[in-house]
N, C-alpha and C positions, 0 to 999 in steps of 0.2 A: 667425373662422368656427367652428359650431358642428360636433362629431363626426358623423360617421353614428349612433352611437348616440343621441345627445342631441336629433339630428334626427327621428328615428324616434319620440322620446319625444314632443317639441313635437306630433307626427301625432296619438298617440295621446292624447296630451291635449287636444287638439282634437277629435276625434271623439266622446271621453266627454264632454266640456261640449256640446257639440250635442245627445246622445245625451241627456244629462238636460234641456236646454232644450227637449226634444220632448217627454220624458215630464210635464214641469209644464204645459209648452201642453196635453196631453191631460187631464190634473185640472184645470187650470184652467176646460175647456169643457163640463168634467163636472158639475162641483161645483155643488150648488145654493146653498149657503151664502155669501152675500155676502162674509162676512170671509175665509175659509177661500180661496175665489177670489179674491182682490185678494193673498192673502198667495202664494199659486203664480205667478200673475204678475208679481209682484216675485222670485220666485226663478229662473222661466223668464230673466227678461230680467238677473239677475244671472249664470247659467249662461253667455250669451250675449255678456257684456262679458267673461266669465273665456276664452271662446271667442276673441274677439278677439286677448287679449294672444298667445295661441299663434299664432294668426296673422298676428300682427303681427311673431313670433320666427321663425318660415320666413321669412317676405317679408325679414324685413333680412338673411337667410343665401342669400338668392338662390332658395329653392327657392318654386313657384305652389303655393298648397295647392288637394290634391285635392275634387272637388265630393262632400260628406258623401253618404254612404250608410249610412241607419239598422242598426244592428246587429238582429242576431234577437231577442236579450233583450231592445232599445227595441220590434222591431215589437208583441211579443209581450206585455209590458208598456201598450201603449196598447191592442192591441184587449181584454186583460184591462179597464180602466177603463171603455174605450166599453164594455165587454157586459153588467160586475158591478155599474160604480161607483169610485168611491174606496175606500170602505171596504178592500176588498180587496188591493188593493195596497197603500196605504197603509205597510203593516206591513213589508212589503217594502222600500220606498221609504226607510222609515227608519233599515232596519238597514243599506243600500246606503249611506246618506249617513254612517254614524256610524263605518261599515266606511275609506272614504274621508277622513274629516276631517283626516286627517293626512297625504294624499297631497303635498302641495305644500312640509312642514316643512323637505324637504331641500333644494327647489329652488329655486338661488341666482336674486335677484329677484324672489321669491312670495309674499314676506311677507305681503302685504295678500292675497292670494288665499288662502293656507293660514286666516288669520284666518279670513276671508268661510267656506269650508266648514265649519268647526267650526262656525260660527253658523249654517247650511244645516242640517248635523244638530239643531244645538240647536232649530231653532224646526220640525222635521217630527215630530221626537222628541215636542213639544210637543204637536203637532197631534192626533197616534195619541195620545198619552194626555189629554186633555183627549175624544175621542171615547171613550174606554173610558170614563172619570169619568161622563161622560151614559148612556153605554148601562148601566155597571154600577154607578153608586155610587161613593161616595168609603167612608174611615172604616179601610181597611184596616191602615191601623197601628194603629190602638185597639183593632180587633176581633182582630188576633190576640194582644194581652196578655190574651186572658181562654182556659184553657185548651183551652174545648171549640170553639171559632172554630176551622172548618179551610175555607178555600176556594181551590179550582182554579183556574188562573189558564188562561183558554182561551188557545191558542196558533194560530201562522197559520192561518187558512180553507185558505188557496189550497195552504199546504204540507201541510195534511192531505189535501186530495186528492189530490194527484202523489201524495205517498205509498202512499196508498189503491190506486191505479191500479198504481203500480208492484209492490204486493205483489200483486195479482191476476197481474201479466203475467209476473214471475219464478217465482212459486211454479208456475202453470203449465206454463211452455216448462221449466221443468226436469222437471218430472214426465212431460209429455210425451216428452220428450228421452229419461228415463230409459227408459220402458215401448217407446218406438222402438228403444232402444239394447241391448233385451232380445230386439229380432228379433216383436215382437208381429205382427198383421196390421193392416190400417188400420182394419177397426171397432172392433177392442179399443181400440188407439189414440182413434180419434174417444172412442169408451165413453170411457175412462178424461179424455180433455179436456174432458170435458162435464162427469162426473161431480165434478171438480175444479176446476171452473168455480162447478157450482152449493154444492157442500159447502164449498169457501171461503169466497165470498160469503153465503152462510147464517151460517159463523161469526163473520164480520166483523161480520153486520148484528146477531147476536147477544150480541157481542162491547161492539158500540156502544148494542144498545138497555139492556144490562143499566148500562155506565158511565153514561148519564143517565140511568134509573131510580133509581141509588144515590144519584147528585148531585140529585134531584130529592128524594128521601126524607132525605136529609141536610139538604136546605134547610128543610123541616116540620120535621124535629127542632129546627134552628137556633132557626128563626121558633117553635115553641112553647116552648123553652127561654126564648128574647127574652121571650115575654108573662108567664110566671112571673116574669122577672125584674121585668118591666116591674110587675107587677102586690106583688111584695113587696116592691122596692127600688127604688122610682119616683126616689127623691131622686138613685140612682149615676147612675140612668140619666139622666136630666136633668143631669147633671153630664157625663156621656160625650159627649152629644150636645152640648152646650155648647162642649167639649173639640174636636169637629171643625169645629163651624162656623167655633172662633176658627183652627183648623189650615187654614182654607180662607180665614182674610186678615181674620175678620171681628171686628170689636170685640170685646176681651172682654165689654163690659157688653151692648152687641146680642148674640150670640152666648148669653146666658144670659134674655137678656129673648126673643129667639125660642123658645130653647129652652122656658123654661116655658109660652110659650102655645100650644107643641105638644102637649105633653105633658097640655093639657085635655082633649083628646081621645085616647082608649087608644086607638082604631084609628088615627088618624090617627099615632098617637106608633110604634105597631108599623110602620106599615108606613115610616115616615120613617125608623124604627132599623136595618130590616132593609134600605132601600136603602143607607143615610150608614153604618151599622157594619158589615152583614155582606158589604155590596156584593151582595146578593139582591133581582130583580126579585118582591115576590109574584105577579104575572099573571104569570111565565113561570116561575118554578124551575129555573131552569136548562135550558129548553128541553123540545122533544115528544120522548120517545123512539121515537116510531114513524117520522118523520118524520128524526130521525138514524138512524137503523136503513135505511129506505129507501136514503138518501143513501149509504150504507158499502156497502152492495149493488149498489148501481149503479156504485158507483168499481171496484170489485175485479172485479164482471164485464165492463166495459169494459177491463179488465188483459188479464184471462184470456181475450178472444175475440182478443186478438191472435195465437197460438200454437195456439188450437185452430182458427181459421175452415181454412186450408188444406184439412185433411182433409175437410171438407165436398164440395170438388168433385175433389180429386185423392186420386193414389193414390200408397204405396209413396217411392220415393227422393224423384220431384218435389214431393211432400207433404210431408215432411220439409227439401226445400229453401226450398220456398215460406214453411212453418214458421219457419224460422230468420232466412229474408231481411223476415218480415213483423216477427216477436219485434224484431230489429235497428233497424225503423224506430220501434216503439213505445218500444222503449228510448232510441232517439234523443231520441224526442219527452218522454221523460221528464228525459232529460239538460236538455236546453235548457232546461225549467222549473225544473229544481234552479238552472241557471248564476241564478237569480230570488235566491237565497237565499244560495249560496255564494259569491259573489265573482268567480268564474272566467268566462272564455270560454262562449256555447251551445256552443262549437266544441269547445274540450276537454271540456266537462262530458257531452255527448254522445256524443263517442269514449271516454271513459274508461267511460259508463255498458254503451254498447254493448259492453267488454273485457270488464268484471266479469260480465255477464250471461250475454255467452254462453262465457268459464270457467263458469260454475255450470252451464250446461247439458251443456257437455263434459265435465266431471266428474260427474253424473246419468246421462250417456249411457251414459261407460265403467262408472259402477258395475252399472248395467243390464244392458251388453254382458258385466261377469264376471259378475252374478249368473245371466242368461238362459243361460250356458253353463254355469256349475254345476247348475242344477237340470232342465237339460235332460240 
């Protein structure tokens, strides 16, 4: 017979193989891509045989496994896909699987399951960059051997917004917290949550239009650099290009017989270099910066009305509770999304987010409360 501890494991490893055979059933129903969907449902239903065995380890220990109930991070996770897409998650999905690959190494009888997840990661791993390679170009090793080659590597969508949001709602409820904590009146209050509402979100969005502006003017720099080159040392460049095609599987002698009949055409040849070398869309530069500027405004003030809305209809102590108890749920709700990224429980990532927040606001409060009685 197995321990209660070991029991509890079988539980829980059974719940997370359900929990992921839910989330590739939701990519799978999503995905418009023929291949990309055949390959989710081959791992939904590989999830689901890994499910079994766990199942199959309670029932011969005597214990009925319980009827699955999707975790917050599964719910939270599909209705992301149903609303954004794959894309989105995706990125998530893959550092969750590559985070796991080695769950099973120590568990006697798992051999073949421990195998299976390492290959889970390897071929989602696969997926998220093979969709980077289309949206942004391959060529990235070659283009950084040449000194002035610098390019940003964009990092999660979905983790820069939680982020976004939660800087809004923190920097907030502590400022708020403090000016309450100085004995203010409710309008100065309201005043000062508005006023930090909007001068945040302003910086952000300022913040954000100026980094792609730069990454936008760095890319022109890139791309005119390229056509000088292009235009004095057609032969390197023809050879560079060469150099990635064959880097991408393809015959040496095709690989240089493409390359030279691209290269009959300079625009054709610039804008092929600057997708394959510099991984730069010419139609897009790096994206709108008004358009990200918007986006970083809207994150940070959807933060910051969680903290100030209160004072809006109440007054005094109730305002200040109302405050705290709302701040509490938005940090909740920011925890659960981190649990997307870091590994952990919605449930811890949540409690733990809601401890650290509101220390920071109890520490704002009290500085507030000595400074409002020293200068009073």
């Amino acid at each position: 017979m197995a321990s209660v501890q070991e029991i509890n494991r079988f539980r829980r490893n059974l719940a997370d193989e359900l929990d992921s055979a839910a989330v590739y059933d939701t990519l799978c129903a999503v995905e418009k891509d023929d291949e990309r969907r055949r390959i989710f449902a081959e791992l939904a239903a590989s999830e689901r045989e890994h499910a079994s065995v766990w199942r199959d380890k309670l029932t011969a220990n005597g214990v009925t496994p319980r009827p699955h109930r999707r975790s917050a991070k599964t719910r939270l996770l599909q209705t992301l896909t149903r609303t954004f897409g794959p894309s989105l998650v995706l990125p998530t999905v893959a550092a969750a699987e590559y985070a796991d690959r080695d769950r099973y190494a120590r568990e006697p009888g798992a051999e073949k399951l421990s195998a299976q997840e390492q290959q889970h990661a390897t071929i989602v791993q696969a997926i998220v960059a093979k969709k980077r390679e289309t949206e942004h170009g391959h060529g990235e090793t070659i283009g950084a051997a040449e000194s002035w080659h610098k390019r940003a590597t964009s990092g999660n969508d979905l983790r820069a917004a939680v982020l976004g949001a939660n800087d809004g709602l923190v920097s907030n409820f502590c400022l708020i917290m403090g000016v309450a904590g100085a004995g203010s009146v409710n309008r100065t209050i309201l005043l000062t949550g508005l006023a930090g509402l909007v001068a945040g979100a302003c910086s952000m969005a300022l913040g954000e239009w100026l980094s792609v502006t730069n990454a936008r003017e760095l890319a022109r720099t890139q791309l005119a650099k390229e056509a000088d080159e292009l235009e004095h040392t057609p032969d390197a460049e023809r050879h560079e290009l060469a150099l990635i095609y064959q880097a991408k599987g393809v015959d040496p002698e095709e690989a240089r017989r493409v390359a030279a009949q691209i290269m009959r055409n300079k625009d054709e040849a610039l804008n092929t270099l600057a997708r394959e070398e510099l991984g730069i869309d010419p139609k897009e530069l790096g994206g709108n910066p008004w358009s990200a500027a918007a986006v970083s405004f809207c994150l940070f003030s959807l933060g910051a009305v969680f903290p100030t809305a209160p004072f809006l209809w109440a007054h005094g102590v109730t305002a200040i509770a109302q405050s705290v108890a709302l701040s509490a749920c938005g940090l909740a709700l920011v925890g659960v999304f981190t649990s997307l990224f870091n590994g952990r429980s919605a449930t811890f990532s949540a409690l733990r987010q809601i401890v650290i927040g509101l220390a920071a606001a109890a520490f704002t409060a009290g500085a507030g409360r000595l400074l409002g009685v020293s200068l009073s």
